[in-house]
N, C-alpha and C positions, 0 to 999 in steps of 0.2 A: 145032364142037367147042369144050369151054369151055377156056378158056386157064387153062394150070397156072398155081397162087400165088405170088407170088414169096418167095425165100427174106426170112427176118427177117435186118433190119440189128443188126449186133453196136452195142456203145457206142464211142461215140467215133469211129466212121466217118462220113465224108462222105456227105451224101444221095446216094442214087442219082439218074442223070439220066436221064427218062422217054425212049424213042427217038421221034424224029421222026415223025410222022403219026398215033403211036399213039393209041388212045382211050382217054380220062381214066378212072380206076379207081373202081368205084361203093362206097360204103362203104355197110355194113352199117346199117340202120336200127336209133338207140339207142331205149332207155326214158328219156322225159321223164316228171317229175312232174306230175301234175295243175294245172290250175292252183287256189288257194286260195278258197275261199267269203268273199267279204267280213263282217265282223264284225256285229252287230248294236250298235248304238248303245245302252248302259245310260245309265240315268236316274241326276243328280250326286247322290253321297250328303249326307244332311244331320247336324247335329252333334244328336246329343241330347243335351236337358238335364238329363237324370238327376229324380228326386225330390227340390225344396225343402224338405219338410217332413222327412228325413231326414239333407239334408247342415245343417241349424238344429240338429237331435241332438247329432252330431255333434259340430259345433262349442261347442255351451252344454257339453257332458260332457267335453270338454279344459279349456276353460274353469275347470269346476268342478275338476277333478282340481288343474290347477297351484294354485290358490286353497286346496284343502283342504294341499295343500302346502307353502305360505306358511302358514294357518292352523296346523299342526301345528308346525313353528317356533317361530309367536311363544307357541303353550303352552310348549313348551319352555322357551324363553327367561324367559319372564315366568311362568310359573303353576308348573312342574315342580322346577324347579334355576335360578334369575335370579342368587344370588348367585356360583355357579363361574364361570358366564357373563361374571357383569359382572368376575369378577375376572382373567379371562384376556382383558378386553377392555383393561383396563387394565393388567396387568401390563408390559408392554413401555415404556410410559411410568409406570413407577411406581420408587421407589425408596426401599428401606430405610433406613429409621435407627435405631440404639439409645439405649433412652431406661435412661442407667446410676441401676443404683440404688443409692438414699444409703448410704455404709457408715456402720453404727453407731459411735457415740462410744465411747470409752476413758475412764472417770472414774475419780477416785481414791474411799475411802471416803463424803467429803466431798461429792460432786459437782462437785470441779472437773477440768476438761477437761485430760485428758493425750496424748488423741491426738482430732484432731478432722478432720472434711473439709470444705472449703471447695470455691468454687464455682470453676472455672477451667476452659478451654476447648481443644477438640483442632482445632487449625485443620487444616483440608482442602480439596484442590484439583480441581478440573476440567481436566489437560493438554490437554483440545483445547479448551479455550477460555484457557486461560496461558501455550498454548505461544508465539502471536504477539508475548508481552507478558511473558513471559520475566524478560527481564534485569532491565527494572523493577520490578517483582511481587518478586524474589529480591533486591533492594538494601533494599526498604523493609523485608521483613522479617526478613532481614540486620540491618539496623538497630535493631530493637526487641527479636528475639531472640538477644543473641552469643553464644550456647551452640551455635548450627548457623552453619557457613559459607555464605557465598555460593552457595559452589561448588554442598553439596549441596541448597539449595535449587532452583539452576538447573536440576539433574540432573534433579529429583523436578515441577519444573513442564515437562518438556518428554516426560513420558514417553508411550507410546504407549499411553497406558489414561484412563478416564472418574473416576478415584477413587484418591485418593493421600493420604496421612498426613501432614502438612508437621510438624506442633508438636505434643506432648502437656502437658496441664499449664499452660497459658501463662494466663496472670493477665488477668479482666476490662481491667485499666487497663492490658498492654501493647495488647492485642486492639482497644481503643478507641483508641490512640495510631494502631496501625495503617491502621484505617478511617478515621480523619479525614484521616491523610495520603496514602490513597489516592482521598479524594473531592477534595481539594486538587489533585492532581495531575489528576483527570478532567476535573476544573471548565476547567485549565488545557489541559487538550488538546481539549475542546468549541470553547474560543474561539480555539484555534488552526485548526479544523477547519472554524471558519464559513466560508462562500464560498467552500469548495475543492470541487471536485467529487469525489461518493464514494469512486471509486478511488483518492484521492488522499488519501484523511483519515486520519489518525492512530488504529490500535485504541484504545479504551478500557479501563483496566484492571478487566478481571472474572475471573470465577472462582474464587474462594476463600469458601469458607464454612466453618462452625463447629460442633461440637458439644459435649455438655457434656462433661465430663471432671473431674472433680471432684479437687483435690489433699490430702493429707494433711498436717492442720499440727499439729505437740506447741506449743501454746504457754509448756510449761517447758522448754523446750530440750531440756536432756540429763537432767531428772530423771525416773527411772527407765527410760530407753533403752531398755538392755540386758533390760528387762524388757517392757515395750510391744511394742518392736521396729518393722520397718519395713513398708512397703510396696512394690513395684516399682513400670516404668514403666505396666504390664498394668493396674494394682489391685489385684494379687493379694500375699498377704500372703509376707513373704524368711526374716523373724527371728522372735523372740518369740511374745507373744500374738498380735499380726498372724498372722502363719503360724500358730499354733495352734489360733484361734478364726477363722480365715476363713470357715468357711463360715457361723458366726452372723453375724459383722460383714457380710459383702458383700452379702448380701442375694439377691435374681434380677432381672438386669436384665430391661426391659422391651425391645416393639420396635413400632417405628412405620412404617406405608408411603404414601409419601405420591404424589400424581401431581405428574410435573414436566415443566416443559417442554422446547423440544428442548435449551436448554440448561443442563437438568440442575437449574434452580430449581423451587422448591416453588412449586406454581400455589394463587396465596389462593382460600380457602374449598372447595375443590378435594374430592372427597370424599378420604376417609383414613380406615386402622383405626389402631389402637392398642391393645397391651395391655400395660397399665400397670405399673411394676416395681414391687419387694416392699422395702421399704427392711431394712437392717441391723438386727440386734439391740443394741442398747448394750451396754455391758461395765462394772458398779462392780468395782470393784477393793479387795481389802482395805489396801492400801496405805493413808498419811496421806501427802499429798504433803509437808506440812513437814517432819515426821519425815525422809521419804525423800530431800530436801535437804540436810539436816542432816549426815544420814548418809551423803551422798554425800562433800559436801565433808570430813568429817572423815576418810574411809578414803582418799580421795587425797591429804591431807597426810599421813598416815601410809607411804604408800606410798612418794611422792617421800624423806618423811626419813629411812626407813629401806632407799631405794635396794630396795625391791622388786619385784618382776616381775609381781604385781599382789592386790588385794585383798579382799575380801569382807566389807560386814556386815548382820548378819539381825534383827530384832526383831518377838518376837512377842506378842500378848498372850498372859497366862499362862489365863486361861479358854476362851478362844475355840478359843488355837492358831492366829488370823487373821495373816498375816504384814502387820504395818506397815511395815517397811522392809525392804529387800531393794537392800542399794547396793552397787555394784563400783566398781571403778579400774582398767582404764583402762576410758572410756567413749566418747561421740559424741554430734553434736548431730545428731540427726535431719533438724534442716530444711535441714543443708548436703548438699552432692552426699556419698555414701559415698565414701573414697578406695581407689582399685584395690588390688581384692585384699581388700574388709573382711571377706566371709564365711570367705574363703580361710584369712589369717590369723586371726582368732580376736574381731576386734574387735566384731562384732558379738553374741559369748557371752554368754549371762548365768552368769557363773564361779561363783556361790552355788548356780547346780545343776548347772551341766555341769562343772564340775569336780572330780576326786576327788583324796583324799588320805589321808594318813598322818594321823588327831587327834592321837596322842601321848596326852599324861598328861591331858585332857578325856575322854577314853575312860573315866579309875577311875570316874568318878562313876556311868556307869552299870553298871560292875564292881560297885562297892561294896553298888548298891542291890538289884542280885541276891543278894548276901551275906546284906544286910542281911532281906530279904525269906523266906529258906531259913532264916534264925537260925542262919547260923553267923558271924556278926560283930556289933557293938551300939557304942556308945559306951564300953564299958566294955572293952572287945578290948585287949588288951596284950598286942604283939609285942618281940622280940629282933630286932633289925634288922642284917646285918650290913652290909659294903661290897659284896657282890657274892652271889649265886647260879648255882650252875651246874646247869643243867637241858639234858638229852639230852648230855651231855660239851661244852655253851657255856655261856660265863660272862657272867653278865647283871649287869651294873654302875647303880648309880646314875648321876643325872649328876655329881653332884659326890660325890669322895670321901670315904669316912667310915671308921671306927670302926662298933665295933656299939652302935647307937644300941637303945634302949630308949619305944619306943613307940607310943601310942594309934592306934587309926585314925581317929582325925580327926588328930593327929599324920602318919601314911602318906600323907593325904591333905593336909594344910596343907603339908608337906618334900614334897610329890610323888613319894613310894619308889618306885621300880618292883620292887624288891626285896620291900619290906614290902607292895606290892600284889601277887606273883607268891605269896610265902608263903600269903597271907590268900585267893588264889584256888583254889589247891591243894586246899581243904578239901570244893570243889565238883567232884561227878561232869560229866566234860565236855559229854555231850548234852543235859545240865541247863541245864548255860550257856550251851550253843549255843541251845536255847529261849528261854531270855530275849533274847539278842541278836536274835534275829527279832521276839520281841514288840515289842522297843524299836526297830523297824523298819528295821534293818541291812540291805544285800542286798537291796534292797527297793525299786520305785517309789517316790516320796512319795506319788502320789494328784493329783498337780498337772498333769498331763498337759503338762510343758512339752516343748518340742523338745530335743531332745539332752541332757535330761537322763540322769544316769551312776545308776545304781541302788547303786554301789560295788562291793567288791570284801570277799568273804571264805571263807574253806579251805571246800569243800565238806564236804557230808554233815556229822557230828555225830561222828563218830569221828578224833579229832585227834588227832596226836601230842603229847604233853604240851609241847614247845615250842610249838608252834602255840597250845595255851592258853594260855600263861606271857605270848607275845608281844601275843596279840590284851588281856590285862587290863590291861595297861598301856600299848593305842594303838599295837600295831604290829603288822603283819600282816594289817591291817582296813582298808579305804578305803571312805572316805565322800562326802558334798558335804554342805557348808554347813549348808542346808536341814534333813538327815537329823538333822545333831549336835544341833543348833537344835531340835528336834523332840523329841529323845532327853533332854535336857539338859529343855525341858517337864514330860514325863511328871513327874518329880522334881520339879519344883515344884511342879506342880498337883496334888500329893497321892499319886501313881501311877495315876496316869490319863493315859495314850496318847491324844492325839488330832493325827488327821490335820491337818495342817497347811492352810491355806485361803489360797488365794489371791487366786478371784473370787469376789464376799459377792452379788450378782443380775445379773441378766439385764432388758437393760427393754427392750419392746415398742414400738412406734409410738405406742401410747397413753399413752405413760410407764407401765405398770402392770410390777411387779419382781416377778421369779420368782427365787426363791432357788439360788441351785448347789446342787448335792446333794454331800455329803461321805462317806466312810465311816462307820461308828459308832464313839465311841470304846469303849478298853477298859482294863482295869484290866492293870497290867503288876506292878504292884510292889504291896504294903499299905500305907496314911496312914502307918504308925508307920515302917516302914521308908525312904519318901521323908522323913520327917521327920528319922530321922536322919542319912541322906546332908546333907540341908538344914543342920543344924548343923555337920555335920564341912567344908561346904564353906565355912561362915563364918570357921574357922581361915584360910582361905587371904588372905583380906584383912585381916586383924587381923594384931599383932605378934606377928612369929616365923615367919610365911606368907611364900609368895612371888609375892605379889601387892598390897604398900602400897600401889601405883600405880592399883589400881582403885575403892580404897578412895570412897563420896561423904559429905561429914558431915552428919550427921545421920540416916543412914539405913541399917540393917542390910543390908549386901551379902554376899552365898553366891556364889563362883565361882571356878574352877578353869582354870589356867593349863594351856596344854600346847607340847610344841616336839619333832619328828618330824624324822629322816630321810625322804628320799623315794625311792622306788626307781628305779634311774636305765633308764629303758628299752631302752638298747643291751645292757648287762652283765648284767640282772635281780639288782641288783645296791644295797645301797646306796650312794648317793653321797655328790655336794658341796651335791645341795640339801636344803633344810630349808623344812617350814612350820612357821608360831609361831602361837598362837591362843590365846585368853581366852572362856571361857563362864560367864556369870552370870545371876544375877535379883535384883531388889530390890522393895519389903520382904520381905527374907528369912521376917518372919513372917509376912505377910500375901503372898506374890507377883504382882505384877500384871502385869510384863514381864520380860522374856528377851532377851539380847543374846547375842549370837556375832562374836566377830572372828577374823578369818584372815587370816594375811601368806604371800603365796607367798615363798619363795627369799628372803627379804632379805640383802642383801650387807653393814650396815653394823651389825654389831652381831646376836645371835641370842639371845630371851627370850622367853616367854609373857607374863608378867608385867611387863617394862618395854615391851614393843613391841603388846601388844593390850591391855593392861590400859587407859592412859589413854583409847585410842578408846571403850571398855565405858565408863568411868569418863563421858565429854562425851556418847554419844550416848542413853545411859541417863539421864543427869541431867535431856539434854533430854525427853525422855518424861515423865518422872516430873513435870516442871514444867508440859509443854501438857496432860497430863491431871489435873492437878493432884494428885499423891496425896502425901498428907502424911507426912512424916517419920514414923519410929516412936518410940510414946512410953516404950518403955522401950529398956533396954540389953539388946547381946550378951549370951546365957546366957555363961559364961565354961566351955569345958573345954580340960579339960588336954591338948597337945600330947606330954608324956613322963610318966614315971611313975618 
């Protein structure tokens, strides 16, 4: 019988222990795997070498590719566009300069030089190469130039930049003084430096170099300043004709780029562009410089002795209208430093135009000659003159008091009536005579295009209250400059003929070739017969019984009219304590060749037309008439009667 299985052991129990005699337990026959077939032995793979004559394709066709590559480049380069190329090859060591261009000269009528430019130099530094050498580099030119400190040179050679502005202006022979004693000094630290080993040797002073810079010289000092004017440290024009005519004078600089090397010098024969600057236009001037010397110095001893605030005189020729002298008081010498504060204050003016004012009793002349002109007044006009008029409920006095005088209008005009000139005005519709005042270019630019020139001052529109007429005929209530009166006081001598005033007479080129300024046209303001007769009635005023002996020259018929003006005091609108005094003439009265104007601001020591501008008319007029030499007249004053 088969023997029952034995039960399965749980986990983790002990083996059961087989009983003694027993017989061993037969196990189940398993499934073994076959055993495996041995491999067959494959034959060693070998390397193939592909196709020669494909991978030579190949390689010649990369070949060519990169080659046409390089090829397509240097067209580029060389055949397409070489110059962007070469200049962005260079740029990085290349470096700017300006090449300034000449400003044109300032001459007087004559051709001599009133404002000129000379050759002088903008020294400039390299900080990283002056920074090591510093202290010495900032003593030497410390030394040559004492207008900058030490200090700020040391500042300006130690900065953290390739390009710095030490000097402007500075003179060939400081510039020269400089370099000799900086080679002085190398020479001396070479021979200190022999035998030392490099780390050891003393820098050399380098870095500094130079451009042009050209300065501006007047070689007549102060004659006609105020009228030339100045220049800044830029080149660019501050005052005057400088600032007026800038853009002719300055011309367009050029600019040049040069390759340098690493330390910032110009590498010789190196390539380089350039394009070249335009130089300045020249400037004649209607001015005579002697004349305008002349007349310099005589309106500031007129000034200092009659303690005024400052002065003005004008002379023009009577045909042209070209002004020859144009002097003021107080002035300046252009080639010293300006003192702080010149524009501010007023010293750099030219007060013959930027200044207005009150004419006074110079104003009847061109009252008279509108009169004269409409035919309501003649030589033959006999007025009743009394001591005062009262017009709009105000009483308008003479200067000096009177009685009722009985007289002429060249009499009204020789006594300077304001009375017998307000009467004799009267007769005239107002916007009649507001017309003539604009003819005779009142209110009005001159044409001169100078800087801050004042066009004056007068009542609008043509509808005036009859004071407003009363005042402006006898010089008050009307401001003017200089220039205007000068202009106005013209027309009458030159027959009634208005012509703009001229100040520049050409223009000259690089080639010297002169181009004329252009002027307005002139125009007829008044009729010959009517300027003729203001002409006589003004000759009363320096003959006896006028109030102007003082202007009187001998031998020579003189026409002109004294004036002396409250001024309006700007706080009050209001008149005040100041007064301008002024004289306007022309000589030979029958023939006229020149025109003078004098003007005293404010004088403190005494107050006259006639004693205070008569003798400057009187010296600056004689000298005219002597350097153009015009000859006496050979007959006598017509003689008319002052009263009747």
């Amino acid at each position: 019988m088969k023997a029952a299985s034995e039960a399965p052991r749980r986990s983790g129990e002990p083996p059961r222990k087989r009983p003694a005699g027993s017989a061993p337990r037969k196990r189940p026959p398993q499934n073994r795997r076959p055993p495996r077939k041995p491999r067959e032995k494959k034959p060693p793979k070998t390397l193939k070498l592909g196709r020669p004559a494909l991978r030579l394709k190949l390689t010649f066709g990369v070949m060519a590719f990169v080659l046409s590559l390089f090829a397509g480049r240097l067209i580029l380069l060389q055949g397409v566009d070489p110059d962007s190329y070469a200049l962005a090859a260079t740029k990085e060591n290349s470096r700017p300069f300006v090449l300034h261009a000449s400003r044109g000269a300032i001459l007087d009528r004559n051709g001599v030089p009133l404002s000129v430019s000379e050759e002088a130099l903008l020294i400039t530094a390299d900080p990283t190469q002056t920074a090591p050498v510093a202290a010495q580099l900032a003593t030497v030119l410390a030394t040559h130039i004492p207008t900058t400190p030490y200090a700020k040179f040391y500042a300006d050679l130690t900065l953290k930049k390739r390009y710095v502005k030490l000097a402007h202006q500075v003179s060939p022979q400081a510039w020269n003084a400089i370099e000799a004693e900086i080679k002085l000094k190398n020479k001396a630290i070479s021979a200190a430096n022999k035998g030392k080993p490099k780390d050891a040797q003393a820098p050399r002073l380098i870095g500094l170099f130079t451009e042009s810079d050209p300065i501006r010289n007047h070689p007549l000092g102060t004659v006609a300043a105020n009228v030339v004017g100045v220049i800044g440290k830029e080149g660019k024009g501050l005052a005057g004709l400088e600032y007026a005519l800038n853009d002719k004078l300055s011309g367009t600089d050029g600019k040049a780029m040069y390759e340098v090397d690493a330390k910032g010098n110009k590498i010789p024969n190196a390539d380089h562009t350039v394009e070249e600057p335009k130089p300045g236009l020249g400037v004649q001037l209607t001015l005579d410089s002697d004349l305008q010397w002349f007349a310099e110095r005589r309106i500031e001893k007129a000034v200092k002795e009659w303690e005024a605030e400052s002065g003005s005189v004008v002379t023009v020729d009577v045909e042209t209208n070209e002004i020859l002298a144009m002097a003021n008081y107080p002035t300046y010498d252009p080639n010293k430093p300006l003192p702080k504060g010149a524009l501010e204050n007023g010293l750099l003016k030219n007060n013959a135009l930027e200044a207005s004012y009150e004419p006074g009793s110079v104003q009847k002349v061109v009252t008279m000659a509108a009169l004269a002109d409409a035919g309501l007044i003649s030589l033959d006009t006999k007025l009743k003159v009394p001591g005062s008029i009262e017009v709009d409920r105000r009483t308008i006095k003479d200067a000096t008091p009177h009685g009722t005088l009985q007289l002429t209008m060249a009499g009204v005009i020789a006594k300077s009536s304001n009375v017998g000139t307000i009467m004799a005005a009267q007769q005239m519709r107002i916007p009649q005579f507001v017309k003539y005042l604009h003819d005779f270019g009142f209110s009005a630019p001159t044409g001169l295009n100078f800087p801050g020139e004042t066009r004056g001052r007068m009542p609008a529109g043509d509808e005036w209250p009859e004071l407003s007429r009363s005042n402006v005929a006898f010089g008050q209530g009307i401001a003017v400059n200089a220039v205007q009166m000068t202009a106005a006081v013209n027309a009458v001598a030159n027959g009634g003929i208005y012509l703009p005033p001229k100040l520049v007479k050409n223009y000259i080129d690089g080639n010297g070739n002169k181009v004329p300024s252009e002027t307005a046209p002139p125009r007829r303001v008044v009729s010959e017969n009517a300027a003729k007769q203001v002409s006589t009635m003004m000759e009363a005023v320096t003959s006896e019984g006028g109030t102007a002996l003082q202007a009187a020259i001998p031998g020579y018929r003189i026409a002109g009219k004294t004036g002396t003006a409250q001024e309006v005091d700007p706080v009050c609108k209001c008149y005040g304590k100041r007064w301008a005094t002024s004289f306007a003439g022309f000589a030979p009265a029958e023939n006229p060749r020149f025109v003078t104007y004098v003007v005293l601001q404010d004088p403190k020591n005494g107050r006259g037309g006639g004693m205070q501008g008569g003798p400057v008319f009187r010296d600056v007029m004689s000298y005219a008439l002597q350097k153009y030499v015009v000859p006496p007249a050979g007959g006598k004053a017509p003689v008319v009667p002052i009263k009747w």
